[in-house]
C-alpha positions, -999 to +999 in steps of 0.1 A: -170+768+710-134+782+706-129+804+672-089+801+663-072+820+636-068+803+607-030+805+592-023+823+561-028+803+528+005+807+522+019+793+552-008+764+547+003+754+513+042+753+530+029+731+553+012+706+531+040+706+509+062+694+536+039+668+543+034+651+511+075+659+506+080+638+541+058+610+528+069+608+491+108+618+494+122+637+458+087+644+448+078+677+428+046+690+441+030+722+436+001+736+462-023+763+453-053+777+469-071+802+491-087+800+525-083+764+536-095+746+504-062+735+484-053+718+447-025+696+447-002+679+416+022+657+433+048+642+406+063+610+419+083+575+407+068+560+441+035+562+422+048+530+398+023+502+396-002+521+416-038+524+406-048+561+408-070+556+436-037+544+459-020+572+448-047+598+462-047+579+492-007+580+497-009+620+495-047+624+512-031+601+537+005+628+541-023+656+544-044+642+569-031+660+600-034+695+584-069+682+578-080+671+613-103+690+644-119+720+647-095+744+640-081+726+609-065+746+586-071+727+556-108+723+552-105+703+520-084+692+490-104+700+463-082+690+434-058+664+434-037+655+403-009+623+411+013+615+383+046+598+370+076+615+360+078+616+323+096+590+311+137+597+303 
């Protein structure tokens, strides 16, 4: 069994922000978290008419990679908070 380095948390967070930024274009998202367990808010108008359950899946979904193998450097999400922009 193969031991790899596991990125900085930092560097994790950048890269699950990118992720969730690919799949929900002009959301705001913040990432926090140490080691590989991370929080998430992700603030969205894709999330319209969406039960909260298919929102979790959009960004779980995003994450997924990052999530995958071995080596994984995220190890879990353990807060996820998906809401709508307030309203203008």
């Amino acid at each position: 069994m193969e031991i790899t380095a596991q990125p900085p948390p930092r560097e994790t967070a950048e890269r699950i922000r990118e992720a969730v930024a690919a799949a929900l274009p002009g959301a705001r998202i913040r990432v926090t978290g140490e080691g590989s367990h991370f929080s998430l808010r992700v603030e969205s108008a894709a999330f319209a008419g969406q039960t909260r359950l298919a929102r979790q899946r959009l960004v779980l979904r995003a994450v997924a990679p990052l999530m995958k193998g071995d080596g994984a450097p995220v190890h879990a999400i353990d807060r996820l908070e998906t809401v709508l922009p307030p309203a203008t």
